[in-house]
C-alpha positions in Angstrom: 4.2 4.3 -22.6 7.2 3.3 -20.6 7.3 0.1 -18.5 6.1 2.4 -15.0 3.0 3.4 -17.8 2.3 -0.1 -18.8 2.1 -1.7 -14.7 0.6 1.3 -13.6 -2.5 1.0 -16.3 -2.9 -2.7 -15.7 -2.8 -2.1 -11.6 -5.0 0.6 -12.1 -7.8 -1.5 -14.9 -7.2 -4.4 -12.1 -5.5 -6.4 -14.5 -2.7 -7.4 -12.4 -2.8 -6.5 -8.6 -0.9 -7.1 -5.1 -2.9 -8.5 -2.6 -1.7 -5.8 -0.3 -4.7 -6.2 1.7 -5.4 -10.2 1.9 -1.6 -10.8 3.3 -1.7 -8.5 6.0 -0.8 -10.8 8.4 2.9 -11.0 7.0 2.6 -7.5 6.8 2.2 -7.1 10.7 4.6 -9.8 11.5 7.4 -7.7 9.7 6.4 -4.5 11.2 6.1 -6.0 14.5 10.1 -7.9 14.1 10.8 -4.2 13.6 9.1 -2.9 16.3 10.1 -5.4 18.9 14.0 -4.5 17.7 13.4 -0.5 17.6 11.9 -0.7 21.5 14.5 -3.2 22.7 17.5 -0.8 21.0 16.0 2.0 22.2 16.1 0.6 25.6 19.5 -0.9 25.5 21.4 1.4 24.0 19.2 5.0 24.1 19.3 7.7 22.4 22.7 10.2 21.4 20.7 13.4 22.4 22.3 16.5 22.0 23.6 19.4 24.0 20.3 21.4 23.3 18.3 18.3 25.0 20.7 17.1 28.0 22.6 20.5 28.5 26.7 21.0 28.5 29.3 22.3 26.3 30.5 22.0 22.7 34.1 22.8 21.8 34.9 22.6 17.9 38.5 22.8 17.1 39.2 24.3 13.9 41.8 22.3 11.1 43.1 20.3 13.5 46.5 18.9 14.2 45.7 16.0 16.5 43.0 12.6 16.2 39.9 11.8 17.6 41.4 9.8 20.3 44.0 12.7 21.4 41.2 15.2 21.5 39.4 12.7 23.6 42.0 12.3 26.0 42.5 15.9 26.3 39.3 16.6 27.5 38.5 13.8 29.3 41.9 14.5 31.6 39.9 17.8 32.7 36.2 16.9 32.7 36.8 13.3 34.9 34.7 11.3 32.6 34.8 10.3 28.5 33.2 13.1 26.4 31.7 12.3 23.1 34.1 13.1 20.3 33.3 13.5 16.4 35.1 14.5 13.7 32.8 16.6 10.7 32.9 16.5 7.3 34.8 20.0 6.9 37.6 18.6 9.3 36.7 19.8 12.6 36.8 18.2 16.0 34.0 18.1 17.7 33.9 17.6 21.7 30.9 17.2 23.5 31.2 17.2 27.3 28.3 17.6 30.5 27.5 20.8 32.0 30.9 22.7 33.1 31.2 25.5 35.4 33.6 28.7 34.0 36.7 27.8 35.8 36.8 24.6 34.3 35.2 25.0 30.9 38.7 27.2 30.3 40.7 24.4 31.4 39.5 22.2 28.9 39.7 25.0 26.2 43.8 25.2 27.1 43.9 21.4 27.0 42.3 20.9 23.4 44.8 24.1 22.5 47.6 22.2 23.5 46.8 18.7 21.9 45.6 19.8 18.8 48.4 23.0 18.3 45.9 25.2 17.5 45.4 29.0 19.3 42.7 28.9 22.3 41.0 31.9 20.6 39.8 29.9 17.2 38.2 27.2 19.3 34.8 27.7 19.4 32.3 27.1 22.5 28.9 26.6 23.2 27.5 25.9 26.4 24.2 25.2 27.0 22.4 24.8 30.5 19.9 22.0 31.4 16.5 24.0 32.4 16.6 25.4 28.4 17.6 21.5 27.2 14.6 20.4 29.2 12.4 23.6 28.1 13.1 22.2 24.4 12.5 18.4 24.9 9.1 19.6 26.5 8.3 21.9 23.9 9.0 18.8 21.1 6.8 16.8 22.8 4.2 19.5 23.1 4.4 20.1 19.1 3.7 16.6 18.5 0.9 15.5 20.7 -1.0 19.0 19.3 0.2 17.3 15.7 -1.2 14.1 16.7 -4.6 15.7 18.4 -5.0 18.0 15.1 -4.4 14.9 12.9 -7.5 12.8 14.1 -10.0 16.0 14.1 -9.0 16.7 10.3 -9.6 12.8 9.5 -12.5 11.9 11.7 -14.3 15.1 10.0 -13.2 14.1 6.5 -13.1 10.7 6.4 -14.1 8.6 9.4 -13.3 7.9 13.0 -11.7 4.1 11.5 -9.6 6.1 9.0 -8.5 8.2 12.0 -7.4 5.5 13.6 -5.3 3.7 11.3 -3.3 6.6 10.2 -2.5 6.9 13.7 -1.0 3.6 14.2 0.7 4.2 10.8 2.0 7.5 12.4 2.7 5.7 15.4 4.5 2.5 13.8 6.4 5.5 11.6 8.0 7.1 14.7 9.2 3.8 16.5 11.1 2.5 13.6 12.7 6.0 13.2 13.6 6.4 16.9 14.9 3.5 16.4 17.4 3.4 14.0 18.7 6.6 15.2 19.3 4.3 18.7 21.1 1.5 16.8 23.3 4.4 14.7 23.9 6.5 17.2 22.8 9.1 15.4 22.7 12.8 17.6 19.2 14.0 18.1 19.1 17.5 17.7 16.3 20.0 17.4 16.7 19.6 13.5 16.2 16.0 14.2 12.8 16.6 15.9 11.7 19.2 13.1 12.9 16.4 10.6 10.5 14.1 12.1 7.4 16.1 12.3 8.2 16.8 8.7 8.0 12.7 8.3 4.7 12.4 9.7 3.5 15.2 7.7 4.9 13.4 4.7 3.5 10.0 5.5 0.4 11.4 6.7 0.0 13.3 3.4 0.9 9.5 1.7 -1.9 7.7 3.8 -5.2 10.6 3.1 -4.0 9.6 -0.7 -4.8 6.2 -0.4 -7.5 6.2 2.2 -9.4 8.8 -0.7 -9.1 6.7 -2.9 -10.4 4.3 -1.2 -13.2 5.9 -0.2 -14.1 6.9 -3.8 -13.8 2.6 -4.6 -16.1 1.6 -1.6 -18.7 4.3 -1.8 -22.2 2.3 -2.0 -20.3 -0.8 -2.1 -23.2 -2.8 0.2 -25.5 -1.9 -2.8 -23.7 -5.1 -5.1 -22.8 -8.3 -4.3 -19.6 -8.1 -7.0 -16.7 -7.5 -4.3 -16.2 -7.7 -0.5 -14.9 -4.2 0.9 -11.5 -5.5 1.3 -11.5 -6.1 -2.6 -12.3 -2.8 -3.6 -9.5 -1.3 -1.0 -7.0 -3.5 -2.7 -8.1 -2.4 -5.6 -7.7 1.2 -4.5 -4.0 0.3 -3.0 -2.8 -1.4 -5.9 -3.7 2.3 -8.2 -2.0 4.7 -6.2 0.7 2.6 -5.7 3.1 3.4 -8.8 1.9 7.2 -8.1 3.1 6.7 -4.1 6.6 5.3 -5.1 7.1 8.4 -7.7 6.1 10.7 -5.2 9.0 8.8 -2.7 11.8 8.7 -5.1 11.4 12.2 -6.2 11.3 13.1 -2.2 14.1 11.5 -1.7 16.5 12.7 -4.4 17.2 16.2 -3.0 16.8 14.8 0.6 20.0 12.6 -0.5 21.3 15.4 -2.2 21.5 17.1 1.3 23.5 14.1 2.7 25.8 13.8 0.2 26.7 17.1 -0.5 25.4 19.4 2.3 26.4 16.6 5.3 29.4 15.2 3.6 31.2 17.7 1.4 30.3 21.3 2.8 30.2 19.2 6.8 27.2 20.9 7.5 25.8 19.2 10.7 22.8 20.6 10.8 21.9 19.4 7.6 23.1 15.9 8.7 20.6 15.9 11.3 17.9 17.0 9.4 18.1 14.7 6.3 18.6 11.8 8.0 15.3 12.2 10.0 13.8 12.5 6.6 15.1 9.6 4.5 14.4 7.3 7.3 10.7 8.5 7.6 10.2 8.9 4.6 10.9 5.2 3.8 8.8 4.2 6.4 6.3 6.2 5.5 5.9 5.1 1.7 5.7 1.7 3.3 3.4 2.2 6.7 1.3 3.9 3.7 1.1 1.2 1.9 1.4 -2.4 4.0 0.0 -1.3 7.3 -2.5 1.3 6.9 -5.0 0.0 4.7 -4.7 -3.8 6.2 -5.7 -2.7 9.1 -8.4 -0.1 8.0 -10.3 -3.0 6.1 -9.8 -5.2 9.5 -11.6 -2.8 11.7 -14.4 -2.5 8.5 -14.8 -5.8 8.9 -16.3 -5.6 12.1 -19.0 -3.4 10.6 -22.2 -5.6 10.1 -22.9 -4.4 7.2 -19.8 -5.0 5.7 -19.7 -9.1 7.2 -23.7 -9.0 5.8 -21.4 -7.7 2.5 -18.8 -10.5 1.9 -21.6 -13.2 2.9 -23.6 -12.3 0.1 -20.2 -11.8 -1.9 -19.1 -15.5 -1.1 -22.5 -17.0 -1.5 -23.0 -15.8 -5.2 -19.3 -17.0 -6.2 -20.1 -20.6 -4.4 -23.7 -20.4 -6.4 -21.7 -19.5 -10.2 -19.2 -22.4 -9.2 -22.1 -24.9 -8.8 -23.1 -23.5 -12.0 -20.2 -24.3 -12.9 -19.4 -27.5 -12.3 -23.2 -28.6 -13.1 -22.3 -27.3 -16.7 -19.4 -28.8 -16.9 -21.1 -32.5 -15.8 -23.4 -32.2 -18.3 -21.4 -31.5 -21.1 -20.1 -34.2 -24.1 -16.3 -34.7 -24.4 -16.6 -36.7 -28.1 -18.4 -37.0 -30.9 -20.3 -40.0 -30.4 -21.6 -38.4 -27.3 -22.6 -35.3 -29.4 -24.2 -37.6 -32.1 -26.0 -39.5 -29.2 -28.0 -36.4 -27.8 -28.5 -34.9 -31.5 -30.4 -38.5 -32.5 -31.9 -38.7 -28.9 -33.3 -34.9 -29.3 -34.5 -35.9 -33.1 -36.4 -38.9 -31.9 -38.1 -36.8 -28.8 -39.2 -34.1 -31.5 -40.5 -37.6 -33.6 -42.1 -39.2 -30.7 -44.0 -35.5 -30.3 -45.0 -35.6 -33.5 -46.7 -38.6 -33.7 -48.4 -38.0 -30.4 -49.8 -34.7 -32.4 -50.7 -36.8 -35.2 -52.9 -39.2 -32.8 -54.8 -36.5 -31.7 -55.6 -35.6 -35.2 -59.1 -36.1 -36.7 -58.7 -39.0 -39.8 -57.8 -37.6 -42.8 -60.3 -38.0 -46.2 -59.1 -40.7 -48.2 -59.1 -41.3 -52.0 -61.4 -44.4 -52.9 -59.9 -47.8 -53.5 -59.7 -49.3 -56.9 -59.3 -52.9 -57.5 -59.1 -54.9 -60.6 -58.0 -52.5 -63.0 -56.9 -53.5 -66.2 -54.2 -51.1 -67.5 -54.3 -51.1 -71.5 -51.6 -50.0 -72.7 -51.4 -48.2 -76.2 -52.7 -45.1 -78.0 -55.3 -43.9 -76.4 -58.7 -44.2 -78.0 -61.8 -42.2 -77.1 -65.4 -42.5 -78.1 -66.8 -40.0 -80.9 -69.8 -38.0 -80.2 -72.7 -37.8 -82.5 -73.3 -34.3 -83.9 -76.4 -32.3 -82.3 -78.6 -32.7 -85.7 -78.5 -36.2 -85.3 -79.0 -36.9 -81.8 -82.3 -38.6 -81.0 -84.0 -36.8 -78.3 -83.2 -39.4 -76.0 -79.5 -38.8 -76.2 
């Protein structure tokens, strides 16, 4: 058994244990730092949406001969204002400008020709209008409040209303931090970005109905003991599914790097930028929303249960009634020998004292008579002879 086996079986026997649930308040302060920052980003800076969700063109110049900051210059002497410029991993130039009518949408086609020395024909366009970027930002949000909706039904009915509800702030809590470091990147949201992160919440989602089962299998008919509070036994049911949630990460996020690496960075595959990025990121947060923020605040809102207060009452009573115990034992006991030899003659001479109250209680026992003035001759013993029968007198 590896070193994964060996945690894993103590975590899971409750050998060893993170109090995952018991330090939730440092828990919510972290995701709350990271909240607070994702909003105020977000806000500051925005969000690098793409043509598809703000409408305009796309002009990609193929193996080019000029820079960034030519290309930029190009196009911006058309357009009147700065267009957003990237260069891909295969090479290409990649010039994102607003809306353009035809007239000058060709002009900026001739200028990018002419800075970069490349034929107008092999650069390619894409224009899209603002009603279908709009139609697609509405349809986005459209798929992820139905998510959201069908979410809660499936975990109300399976679990509980409570359960429901945390997953949904870990959901929610999931989202922010990923909107958010797409805002302080500058990352481009795309429609792969937005299929990216309903795949995320799936994922984290999927991460959080492990735990919470588990959890339900430790706590069933917990009020029936007084052994452990509720928030025990759901530490107990973090702490062993946590080796199995981190496996389940880094082997979902192996090929998901793969596609950065190689599909992003070597083949320049956009697309696949877009899309993998979305998923690390969530699926980061996920494994730790999952984990830190979930359960905490499932076994807070328990807690209001009364029940479950009438639960850890009796649990902290009986611990406070064994430590009496305890320390009453511990009072009472000798530290030497002398003490030990002390209460061995004190418990000899109580059994003494009890007998001789038994004895006095007793009737008198017969006693053998008393002889006085014997004369002890000392010698062979001598004993007087009998008469035989034929000459006894009748007398005799």
């Amino acid at each position: 058994m590896g070193l994964f086996g060996n945690v894993g079986a103590r975590l899971y026997s409750g050998e060893s244990a993170f109090n995952f649930v018991g330090n939730r308040r440092r828990w919510y302060a972290i995701s709350a730092v990271l909240l607070v920052l994702s909003v105020g980003i977000l806000l500051v800076r925005g969000l690098n949406l793409g043509v598809e969700f703000q409408g305009g063109a796309v002009y990609t110049v193929p193996a080019p001969a000029c820079s960034v900051v030519e290309a930029r210059e190009a196009a911006a002497g058309v357009v009147g204002s700065t267009p957003i410029v990237t260069e891909t991993g295969a090479g290409l130039i990649r010039v994102q400008t607003e809306p353009l009518d035809q007239p000058t949408n060709l002009r900026v086609v001739e200028a990018l020709a002419t800075a970069c020395d490349v034929p107008g024909d092999t650069i390619g366009v894409q224009v899209v209008g603002p009603t279908w970027g709009a139609e697609i930002t509405g349809k986005a949000i459209q798929a992820l409040i139905v998510f959201l909706v069908l979410v809660t039904i499936f975990l109300s009915i399976y679990f509980e209303w409570r359960m429901a509800a945390a997953a949904l702030v870990a959901l929610a809590h999931d989202v922010i931090i990923t909107v958010g470091i797409y805002a302080l990147t500058g990352l481009q949201v795309t429609p792969a970005t937005v299929i990216g992160v309903l795949t995320i919440l799936g994922y984290s989602l999927y991460d959080t109905v492990v735990v919470f089962d588990k959890i339900k299998e430790d706590t069933r008919g917990i009020t029936a003991q007084s052994m452990a509070t509720y928030g025990e036994a759901a530490n107990l049911a973090v702490n062993q599914t946590l080796i199995r949630s981190i496996n389940t990460s880094i082997t979902s996020l192996l090929p998901v790097l793969a596609i950065i690496v190689v599909g992003a960075g070597l083949l320049g595959a956009g697309t696949l930028l877009d899309l993998a990025v979305a998923l690390a990121i969530g699926m980061a947060i996920g494994t730790y929303s999952s984990i830190f923020i979930a359960p905490p605040f499932l076994v807070q809102t328990k807690e209001r249960q009364p029940e479950i207060r009438s639960l850890g009452v009796r649990v902290m009573a009986r611990r406070a009634g064994q430590l009496r115990a305890e320390q009453q034992a511990k009072s009472r006991g000798t530290s030497d020998a002398s003490g030990a030899v002390a209460v061995a003659e004190a418990d000899a001479s109580g059994a003494n004292d009890a007998e001789d109250s038994d004895s006095d209680n007793q009737p008198p026992a017969p006693t053998a008579p008393i002889m006085t003035d014997v004369t002890v001759i000392e010698g062979p013993r001598t004993q007087p002879k009998r008469l035989p029968r034929s000459k006894r007198t009748k007398g005799d």
